[in-house]
N, C-alpha and C positions, 0 to 999 in steps of 0.2 A: 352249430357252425362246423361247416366241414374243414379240414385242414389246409386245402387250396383258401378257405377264405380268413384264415389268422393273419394276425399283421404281425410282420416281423422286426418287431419291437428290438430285438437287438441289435438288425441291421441300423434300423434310424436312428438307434440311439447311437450308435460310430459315428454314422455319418451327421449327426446333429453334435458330437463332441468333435470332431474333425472341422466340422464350418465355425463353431465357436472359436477354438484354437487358432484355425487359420485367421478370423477376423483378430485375435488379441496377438498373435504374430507382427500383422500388416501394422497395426495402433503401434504396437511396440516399435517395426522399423521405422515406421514415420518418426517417431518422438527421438529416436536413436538421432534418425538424419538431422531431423529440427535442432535436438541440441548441436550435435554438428556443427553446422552450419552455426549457429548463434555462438559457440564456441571462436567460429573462424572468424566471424566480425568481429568478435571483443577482441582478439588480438590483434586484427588490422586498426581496430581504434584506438587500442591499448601502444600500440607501436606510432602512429599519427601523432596520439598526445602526447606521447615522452618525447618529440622531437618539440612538438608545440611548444610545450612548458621550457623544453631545453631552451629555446628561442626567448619565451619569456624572462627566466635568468637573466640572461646576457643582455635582453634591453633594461630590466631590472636596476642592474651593476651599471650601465651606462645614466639610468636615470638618475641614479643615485649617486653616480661623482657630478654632475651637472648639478644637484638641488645641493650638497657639498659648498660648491665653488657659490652658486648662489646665495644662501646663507654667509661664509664670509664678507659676501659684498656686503651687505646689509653691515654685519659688523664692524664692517674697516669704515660705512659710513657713519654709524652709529659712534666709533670710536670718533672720528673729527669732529663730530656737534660735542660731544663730550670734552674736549678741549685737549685731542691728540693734536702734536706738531701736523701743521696744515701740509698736505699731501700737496703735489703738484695737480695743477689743470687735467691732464691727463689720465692719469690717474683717478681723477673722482669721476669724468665722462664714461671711464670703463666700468666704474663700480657701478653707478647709476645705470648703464645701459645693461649688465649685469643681473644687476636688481631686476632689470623689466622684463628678464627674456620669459616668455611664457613656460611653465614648465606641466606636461604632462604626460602619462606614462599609458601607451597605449599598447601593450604584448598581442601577438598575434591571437587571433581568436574565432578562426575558421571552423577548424575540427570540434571544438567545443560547442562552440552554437550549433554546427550541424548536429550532433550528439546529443544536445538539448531538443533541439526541435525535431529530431525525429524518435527520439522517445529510447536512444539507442542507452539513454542511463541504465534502461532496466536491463539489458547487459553485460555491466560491470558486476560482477558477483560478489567484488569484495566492498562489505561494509563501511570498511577503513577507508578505502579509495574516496567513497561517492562522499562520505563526509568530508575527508579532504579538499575535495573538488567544490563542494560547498561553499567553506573556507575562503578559498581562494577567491571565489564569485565573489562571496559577500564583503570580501577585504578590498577588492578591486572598486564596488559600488563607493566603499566610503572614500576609498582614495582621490577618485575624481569629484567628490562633494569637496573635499578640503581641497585642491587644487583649484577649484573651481571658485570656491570662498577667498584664496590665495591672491591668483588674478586678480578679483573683483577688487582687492586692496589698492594693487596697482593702476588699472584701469579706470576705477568709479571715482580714485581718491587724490593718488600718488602724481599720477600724470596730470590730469588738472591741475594739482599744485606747483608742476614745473612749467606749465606751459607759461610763456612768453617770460620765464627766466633763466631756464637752460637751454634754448635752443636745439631741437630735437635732430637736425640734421647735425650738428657735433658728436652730438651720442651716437649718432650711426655711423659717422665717420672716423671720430678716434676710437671710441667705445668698443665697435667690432672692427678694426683694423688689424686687430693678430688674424680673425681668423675668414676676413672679407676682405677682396683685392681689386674687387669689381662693381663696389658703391660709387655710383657716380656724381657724389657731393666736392664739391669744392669747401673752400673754408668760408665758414658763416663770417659775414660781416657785422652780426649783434655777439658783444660780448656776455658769458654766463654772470648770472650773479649767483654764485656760488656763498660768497660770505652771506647773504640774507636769505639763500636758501637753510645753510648750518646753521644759523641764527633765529631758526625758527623753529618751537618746540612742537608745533603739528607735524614737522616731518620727522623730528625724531617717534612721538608717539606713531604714526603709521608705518613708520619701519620695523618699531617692536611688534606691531599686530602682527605685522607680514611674516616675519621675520620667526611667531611663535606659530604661524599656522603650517611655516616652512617645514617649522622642528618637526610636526605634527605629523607632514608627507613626510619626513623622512623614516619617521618609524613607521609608518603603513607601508614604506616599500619596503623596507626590512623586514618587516611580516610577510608580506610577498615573495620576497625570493626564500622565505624560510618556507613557506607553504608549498613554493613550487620543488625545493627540494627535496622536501616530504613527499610530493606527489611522484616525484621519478621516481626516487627509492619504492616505493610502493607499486608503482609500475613493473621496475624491472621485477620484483617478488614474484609479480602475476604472471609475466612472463615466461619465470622460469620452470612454474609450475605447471605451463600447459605440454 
């Protein structure tokens, strides 16, 4: 073989470690931008959900002085079948309609499902967070089971047993008049029977059901706002670290 026909094995070996390099360059800048960019969305969702949860809180604390005042009604009626000095008229239309307001805790929950359903959990890089976030989910499922079991005391059981003795337009009329101005009930002309309402140990027995599944939401929503504060603190951590 003459020297014109040698291959020149050193050149292509440059230029075959030069095209390898460059292709693990271009991988490398790709991977570079890709986290990038998934960097920049965790914090746009990391920043979304600390306002989320912040929101959550505050309807949290709102749920929870409402299911508060709820619960004592049940008490103050619970204390009159039990042979407290008898309250006025007034007074028990408020407790009873009290007693019936529906209570349910629905926190905002936009960013999160979108976060769920687009897969965007995977990322959140901290471990601590997505379990948090868990948490919360799963605290929230049971919450509206026992809410939901709550009502159904009232609605399947409670109101049936008032109906055609406490007059239902009363209750909405003195019941909510601190905080209604614009029920346009006049005054019933059937009077309550109030005494054979207290007189009767089924409605004491379904005020104590109501009354323990109340207790019930109330500690699932104090686990809730304990969760959500957990979740912001853990937020801002993430934050300050980018």
């Amino acid at each position: 073989m003459t020297d014109r026909q040698k291959v020149p094995w050193a050149r292509l070996g440059v230029e075959s470690v030069a095209i390898v390099a460059s292709i693990l360059i271009a991988f490398a800048i790709d991977t570079w931008w890709d986290e990038r960019q998934d960097r920049e969305h965790e914090r746009i969702y990391l920043g979304s959900l600390r306002q989320e949860f912040a929101d959550s809180l505050a309807a949290a604390a709102s749920s929870e002085e409402l299911r508060h005042v709820t619960v004592a009604a049940h008490e103050s009626l619970v204390a009159q079948i039990q042979g407290a000095r008898r309250a006025p008229d007034g007074d028990l239309y408020t407790w009873i309609s009290l007693a019936s307001y529906p209570i349910q805790y629905n926190p905002p929950r936009a960013v999160f499902n979108d976060l769920v359903a687009s897969g965007g959990t995977l990322l959140i890089r901290s471990d601590e967070l997505r379990l948090a976030l868990a948490r919360f989910d799963q605290e929230l499922v049971y919450l509206k089971d026992v809410d939901d079991t709550t009502w159904a005391v009232w609605g399947q059981r409670i109101q049936p047993f008032l109906e055609g003795r406490v007059p239902r337009v009363e209750r909405l009329r003195q019941g909510f008049a601190a905080t209604r101005t614009d029920l346009p009930f006049g005054q019933s002309p059937h009077k309550p029977d109030f005494d054979g309402v207290l007189a009767d140990p089924r409605f004491e027995d379904m005020l104590a059901e109501r009354w323990l599944r109340l207790q019930n939401g109330l500690l699932s929503i104090q686990r809730l706002s304990m969760f959500a504060t957990e979740i912001i603190k853990l937020i801002d951590v993430e934050l300050e670290q980018q």
